[in-house]
C-alpha positions in Angstrom: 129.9 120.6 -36.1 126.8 122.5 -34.9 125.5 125.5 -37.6 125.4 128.8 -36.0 122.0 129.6 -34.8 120.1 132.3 -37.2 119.1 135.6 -35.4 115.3 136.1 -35.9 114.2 139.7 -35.1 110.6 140.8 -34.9 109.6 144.1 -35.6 106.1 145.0 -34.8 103.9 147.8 -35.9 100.5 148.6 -34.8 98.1 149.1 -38.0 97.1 152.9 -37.5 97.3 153.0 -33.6 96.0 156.1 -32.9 93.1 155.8 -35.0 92.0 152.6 -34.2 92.1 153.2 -30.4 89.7 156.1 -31.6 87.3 153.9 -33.1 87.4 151.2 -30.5 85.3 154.3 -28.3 83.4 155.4 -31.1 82.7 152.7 -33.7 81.0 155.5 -36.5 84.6 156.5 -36.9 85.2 153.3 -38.7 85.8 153.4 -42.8 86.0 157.0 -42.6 88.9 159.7 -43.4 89.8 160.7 -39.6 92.8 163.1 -38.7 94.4 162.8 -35.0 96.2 165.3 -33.3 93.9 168.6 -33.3 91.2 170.9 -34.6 92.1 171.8 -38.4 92.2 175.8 -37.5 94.7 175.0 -34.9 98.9 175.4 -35.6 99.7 171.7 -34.9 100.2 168.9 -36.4 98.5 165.5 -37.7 99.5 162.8 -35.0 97.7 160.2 -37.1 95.7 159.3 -39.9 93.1 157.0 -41.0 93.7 154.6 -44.3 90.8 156.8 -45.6 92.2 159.6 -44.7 95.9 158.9 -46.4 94.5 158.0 -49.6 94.0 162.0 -50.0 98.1 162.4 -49.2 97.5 163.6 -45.5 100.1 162.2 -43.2 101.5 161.9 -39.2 103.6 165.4 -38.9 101.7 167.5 -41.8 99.8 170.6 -40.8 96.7 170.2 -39.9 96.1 173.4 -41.5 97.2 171.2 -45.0 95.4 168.1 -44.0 92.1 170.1 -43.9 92.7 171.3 -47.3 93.8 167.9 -48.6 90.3 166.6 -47.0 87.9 168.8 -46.1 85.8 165.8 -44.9 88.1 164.2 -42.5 87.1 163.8 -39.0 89.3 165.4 -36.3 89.8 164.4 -33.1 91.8 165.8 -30.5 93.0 162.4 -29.3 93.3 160.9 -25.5 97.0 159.8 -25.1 95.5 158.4 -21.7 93.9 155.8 -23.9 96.6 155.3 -26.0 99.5 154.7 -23.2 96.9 152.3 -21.7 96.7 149.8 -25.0 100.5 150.4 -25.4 100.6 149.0 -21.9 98.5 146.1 -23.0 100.1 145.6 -26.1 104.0 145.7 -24.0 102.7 142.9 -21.9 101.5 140.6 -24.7 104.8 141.0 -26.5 106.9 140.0 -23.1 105.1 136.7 -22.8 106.8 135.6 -26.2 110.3 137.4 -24.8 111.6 139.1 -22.4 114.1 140.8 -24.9 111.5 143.8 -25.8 112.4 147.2 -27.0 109.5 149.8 -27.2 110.7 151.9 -30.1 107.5 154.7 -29.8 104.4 153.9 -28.5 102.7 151.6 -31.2 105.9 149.9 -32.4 108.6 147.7 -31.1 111.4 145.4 -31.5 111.8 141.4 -30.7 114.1 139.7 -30.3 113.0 135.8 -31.3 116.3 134.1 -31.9 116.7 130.9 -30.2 112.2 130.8 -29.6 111.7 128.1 -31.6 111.4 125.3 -29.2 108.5 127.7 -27.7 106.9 129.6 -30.3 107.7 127.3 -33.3 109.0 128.9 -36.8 109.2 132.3 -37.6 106.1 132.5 -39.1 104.4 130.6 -37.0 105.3 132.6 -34.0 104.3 135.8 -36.1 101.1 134.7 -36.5 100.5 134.0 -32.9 101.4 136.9 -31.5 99.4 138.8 -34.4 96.5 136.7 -33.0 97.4 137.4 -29.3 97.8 141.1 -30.1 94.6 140.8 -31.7 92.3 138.9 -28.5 94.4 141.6 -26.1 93.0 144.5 -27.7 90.7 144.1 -30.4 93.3 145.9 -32.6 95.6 144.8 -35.8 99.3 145.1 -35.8 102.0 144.3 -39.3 104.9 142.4 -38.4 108.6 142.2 -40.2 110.5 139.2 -39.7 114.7 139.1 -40.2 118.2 139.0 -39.5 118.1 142.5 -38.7 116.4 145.4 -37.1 116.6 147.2 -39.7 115.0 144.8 -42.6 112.4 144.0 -40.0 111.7 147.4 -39.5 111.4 148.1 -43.4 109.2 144.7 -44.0 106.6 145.5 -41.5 105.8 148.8 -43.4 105.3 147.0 -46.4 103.8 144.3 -45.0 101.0 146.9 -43.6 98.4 147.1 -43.3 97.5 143.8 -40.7 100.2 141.9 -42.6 103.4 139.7 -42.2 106.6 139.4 -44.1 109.3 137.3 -43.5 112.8 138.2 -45.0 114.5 135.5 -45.1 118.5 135.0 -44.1 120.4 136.3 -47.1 117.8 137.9 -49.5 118.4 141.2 -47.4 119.5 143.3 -50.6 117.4 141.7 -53.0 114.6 142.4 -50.4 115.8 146.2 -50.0 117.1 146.8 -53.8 114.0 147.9 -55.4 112.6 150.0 -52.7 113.2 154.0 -52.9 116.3 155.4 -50.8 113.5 156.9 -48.3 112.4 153.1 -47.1 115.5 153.3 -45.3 115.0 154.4 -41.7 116.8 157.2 -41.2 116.7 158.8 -44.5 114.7 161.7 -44.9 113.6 164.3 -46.9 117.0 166.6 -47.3 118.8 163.2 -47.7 116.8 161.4 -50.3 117.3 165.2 -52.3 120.7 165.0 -51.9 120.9 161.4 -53.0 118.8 161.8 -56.1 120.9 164.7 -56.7 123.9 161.9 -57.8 121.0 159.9 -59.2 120.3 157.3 -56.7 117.0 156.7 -56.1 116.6 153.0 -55.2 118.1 151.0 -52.3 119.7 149.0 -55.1 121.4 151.8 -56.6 122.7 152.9 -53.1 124.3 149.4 -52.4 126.4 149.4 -55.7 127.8 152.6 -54.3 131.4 152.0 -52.5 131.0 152.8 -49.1 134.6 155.3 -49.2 132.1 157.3 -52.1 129.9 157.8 -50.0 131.8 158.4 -46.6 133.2 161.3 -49.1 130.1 162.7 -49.7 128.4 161.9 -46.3 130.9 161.5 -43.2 130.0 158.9 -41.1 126.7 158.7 -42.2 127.3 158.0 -45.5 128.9 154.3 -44.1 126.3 154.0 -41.9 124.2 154.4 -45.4 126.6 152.1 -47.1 125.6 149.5 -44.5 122.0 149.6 -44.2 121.8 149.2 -48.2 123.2 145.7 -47.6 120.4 145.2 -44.7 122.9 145.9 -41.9 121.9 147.3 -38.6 124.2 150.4 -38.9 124.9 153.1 -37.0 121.6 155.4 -35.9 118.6 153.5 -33.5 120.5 150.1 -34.3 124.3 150.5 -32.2 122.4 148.9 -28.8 121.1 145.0 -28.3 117.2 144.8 -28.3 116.0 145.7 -24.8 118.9 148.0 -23.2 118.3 151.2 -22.3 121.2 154.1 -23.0 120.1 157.2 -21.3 119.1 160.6 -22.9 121.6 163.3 -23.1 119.0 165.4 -22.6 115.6 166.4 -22.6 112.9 168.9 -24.1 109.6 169.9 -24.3 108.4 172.7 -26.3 104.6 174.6 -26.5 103.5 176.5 -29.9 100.6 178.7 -29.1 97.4 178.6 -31.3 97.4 182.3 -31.0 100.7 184.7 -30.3 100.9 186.3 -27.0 102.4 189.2 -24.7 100.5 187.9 -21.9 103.4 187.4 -19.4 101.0 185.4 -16.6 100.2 183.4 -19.4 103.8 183.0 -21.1 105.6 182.2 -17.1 102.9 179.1 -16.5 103.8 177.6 -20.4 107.2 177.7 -18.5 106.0 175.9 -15.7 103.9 173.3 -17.4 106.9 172.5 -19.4 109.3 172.3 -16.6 106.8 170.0 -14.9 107.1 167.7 -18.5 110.9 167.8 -18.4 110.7 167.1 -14.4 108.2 164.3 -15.2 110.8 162.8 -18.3 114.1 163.3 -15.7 112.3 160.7 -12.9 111.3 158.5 -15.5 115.1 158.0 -16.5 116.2 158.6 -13.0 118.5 161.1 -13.9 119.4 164.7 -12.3 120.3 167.8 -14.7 122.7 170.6 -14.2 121.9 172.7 -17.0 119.2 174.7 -17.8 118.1 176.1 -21.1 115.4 178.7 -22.4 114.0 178.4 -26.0 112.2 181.6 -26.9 110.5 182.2 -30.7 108.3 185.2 -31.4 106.1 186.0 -33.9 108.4 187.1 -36.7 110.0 183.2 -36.2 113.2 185.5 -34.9 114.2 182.7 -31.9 116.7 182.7 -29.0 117.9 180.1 -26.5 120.1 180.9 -22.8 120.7 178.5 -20.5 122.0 178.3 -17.2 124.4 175.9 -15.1 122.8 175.1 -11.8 125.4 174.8 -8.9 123.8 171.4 -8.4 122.0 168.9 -10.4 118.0 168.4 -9.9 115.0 166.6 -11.2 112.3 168.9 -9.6 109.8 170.7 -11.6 110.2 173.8 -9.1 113.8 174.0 -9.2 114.0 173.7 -13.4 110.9 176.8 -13.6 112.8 178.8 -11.3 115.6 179.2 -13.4 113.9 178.9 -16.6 112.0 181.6 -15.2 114.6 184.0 -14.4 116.4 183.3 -17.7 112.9 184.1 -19.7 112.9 187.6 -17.2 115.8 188.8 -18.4 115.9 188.2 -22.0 111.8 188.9 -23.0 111.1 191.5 -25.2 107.5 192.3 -23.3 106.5 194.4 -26.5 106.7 191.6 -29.0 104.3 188.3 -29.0 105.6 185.1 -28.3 104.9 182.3 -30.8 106.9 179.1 -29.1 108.2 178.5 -25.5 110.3 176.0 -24.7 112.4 174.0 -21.9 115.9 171.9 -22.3 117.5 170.3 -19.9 121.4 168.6 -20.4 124.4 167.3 -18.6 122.5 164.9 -16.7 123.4 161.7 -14.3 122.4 159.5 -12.5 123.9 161.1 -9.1 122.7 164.6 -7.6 125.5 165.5 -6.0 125.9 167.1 -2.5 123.3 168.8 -0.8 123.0 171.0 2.7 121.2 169.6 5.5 118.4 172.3 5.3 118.6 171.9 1.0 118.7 168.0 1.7 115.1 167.8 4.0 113.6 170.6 1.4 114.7 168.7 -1.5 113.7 165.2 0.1 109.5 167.3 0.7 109.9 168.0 -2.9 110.8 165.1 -4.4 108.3 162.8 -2.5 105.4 165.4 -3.6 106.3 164.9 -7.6 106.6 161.0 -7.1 102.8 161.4 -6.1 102.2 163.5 -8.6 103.8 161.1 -11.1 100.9 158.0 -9.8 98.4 160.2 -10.1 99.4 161.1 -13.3 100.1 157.9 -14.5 96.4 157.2 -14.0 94.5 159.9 -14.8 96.4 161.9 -17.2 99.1 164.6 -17.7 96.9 167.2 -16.6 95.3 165.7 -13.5 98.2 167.6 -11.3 99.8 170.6 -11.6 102.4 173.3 -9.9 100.1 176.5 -9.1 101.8 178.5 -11.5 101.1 176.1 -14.1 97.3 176.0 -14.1 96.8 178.5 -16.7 98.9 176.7 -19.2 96.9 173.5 -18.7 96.6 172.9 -22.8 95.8 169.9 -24.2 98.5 167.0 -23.8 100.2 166.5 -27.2 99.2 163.3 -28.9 103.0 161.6 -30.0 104.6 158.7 -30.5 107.1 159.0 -27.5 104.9 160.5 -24.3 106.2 160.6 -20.6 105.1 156.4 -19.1 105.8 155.1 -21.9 106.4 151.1 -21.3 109.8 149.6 -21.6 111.3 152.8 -22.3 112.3 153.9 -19.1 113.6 152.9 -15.8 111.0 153.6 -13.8 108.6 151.4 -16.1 110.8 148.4 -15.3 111.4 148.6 -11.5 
């Protein structure tokens, strides 16, 4: 009687991505403390940071505001997401010539599945190594790998394999693997929850699995099984429910635009709304999907925020039908005496079908639509910025550096047609 066959799952993780890309342009960046994502007087937020740069606490998502403090002698750097979608292309294609089951989990990680390579890759390890090389020659940059059962324990062995590392996990020394790590190791635990669990004085993944899982569905809901399981080194619940490689569609989409400075400048404030909508129009063709509902996010100064939205009579995927309506919710419900600190755009109940349009809507619609799917080329080469709807130009800030940006390979449908 033939054994099962083991599942082998790959999860790679490229060493400082954002960084690196950085110093491939400009070598003298190398061995020193550098901070991507913005200038340190500016409201954002780190995108990346150097090894150098960490060993002073500053981390992706802090302040840069906090970074500076933390190290006043970093180098910052706005970024180029142009440059960094381009290796993440590169790297995509390496990782499909060892399988075609490939799941692009951000822009400088992903997910392999290996099971059943063998006979073409050799060993886990072996194939690890390969690819690590390959990834290498490809791109002159270093990536960690995890190797295991599970997505998971992959995940959680390539960060501590890191940095420019391997581990393999090997079948059934999951727990033992996860046991002495701290609750926060665990994807999908953050802050608030590794508060709450140390709270009940669990602070170690090994102190989590001894829990029974009714405990902590008492305590947690759902989550709390879903916690139960992924102490044992279980693909549970969260990024993990889908097979490696299949897609499940948004349920909806977002972008949002802090201001450096607060304004009452209503040109200014009504093109933010239109370079969003362009960015949610942009996200909408990627996924091939159509929305119906329309929402407003407006924050002022004072942090006081409100949201309206808006059911359109039919669903859309145009920049210039989502700004429209944006725009007429923002007209009625700004407060032109009080600055604006945050705009943003939402779009939800979406599919994959329009629904009916008139004849005269349908040959409008059709102009439209063929205009933005130029657009989209052009800015698939040359950047976010290269076009723009009129009323947008005066919002043309600088394209966020983040792990998930519009073109992102293997992580839409467009990408894969």
């Amino acid at each position: 009687m033939c054994s099962p066959v083991q599942r082998t799952v790959f999860h790679l993780d490229m060493d400082a991505f954002f960084v690196s890309v950085e110093e491939l342009f400009d070598p003298s960046l190398r061995g020193k403390a550098v901070v991507v994502g913005g200038r340190p007087n500016e409201r954002g937020v780190c995108a990346a940071a150097s090894y150098e740069a960490r060993k002073f606490g500053v981390h992706s998502a802090m302040p840069l505001r906090t970074a500076y403090k933390l190290c006043p002698h970093a180098i910052f750097v706005d970024g180029h997401p142009e440059r960094y979608r381009e290796y993440s292309g590169k790297v995509f294609k390496i990782l499909r010539n060892f399988t075609p089951q490939v799941e692009m989990a951000s822009i400088d990680e992903a997910y392999l599945e290996m099971t059943g390579t063998e006979r073409l890759h050799g060993p886990p390890l072996l194939a690890a190594h390969h690819l690590s090389r390959a990834i290498k020659s490809g791109t002159q940059l270093n990536c960690s790998i995890g190797i295991a059962s599970s997505r998971l324990v992959a995940k959680v062995a390539s960060d501590q394999a890191k940095p420019h590392g391997i581990l393999w996990v090997m079948s059934g020394q999951e727990s033992r693997f996860l046991a002495p790590l701290e609750v926060r190791k665990i994807p999908g635990i953050g802050r608030v929850m590794e508060e709450n669990l140390h709270a009940l004085g669990i602070r170690y993944v090994g102190d989590l699995a001894r829990l029974q899982p009714e405990f902590l569905e008492e305590k947690f809901g759902q989550w709390g099984l879903a916690m139960a399981g992924k102490a044992q080194g279980l693909d549970a619940g969260g990024w993990f429910d889908e097979a490696i490689g299949s897609h499940e569609d948004p349920k909806s989409i977002s972008h949002e635009h802090t201001y450096s400075e607060d304004t009452k400048d209503g040109q200014q404030l009504e093109a933010t709304l239109a370079r969003l909508s362009e960015m949610v129009g942009r996200r909408l063709r990627e996924h091939q999907l159509h929305a119906q509902t329309v929402q407003l996010k407006l924050r002022y100064s004072d942090f006081s925020t409100i949201t309206r939205a808006h059911t359109l009579p039919t669903r859309t995927q145009l920049d210039n039908d989502i700004f429209e309506q944006v725009r007429t919710l923002f007209r009625k419900n700004w407060d032109s005496h009080r600055t604006v600190r945050l705009l943003g755009v939402h779009v939800s109940s979406m599919d994959e079908n329009e629904g009916q349009l008139g004849l005269l809507d349908d040959e409008k619609h059709r102009k439209w639509k063929d205009a933005l799917t130029t657009a989209d080329r052009l800015r698939d080469k040359f950047g976010e910025n290269a076009v723009s709807l009129a009323s947008g130009m005066r919002a043309r800030y600088r394209e966020r550096t983040h792990e998930n940006p519009a073109s992102l390979p293997g992580k839409s449908k467009k990408t894969e047609d």
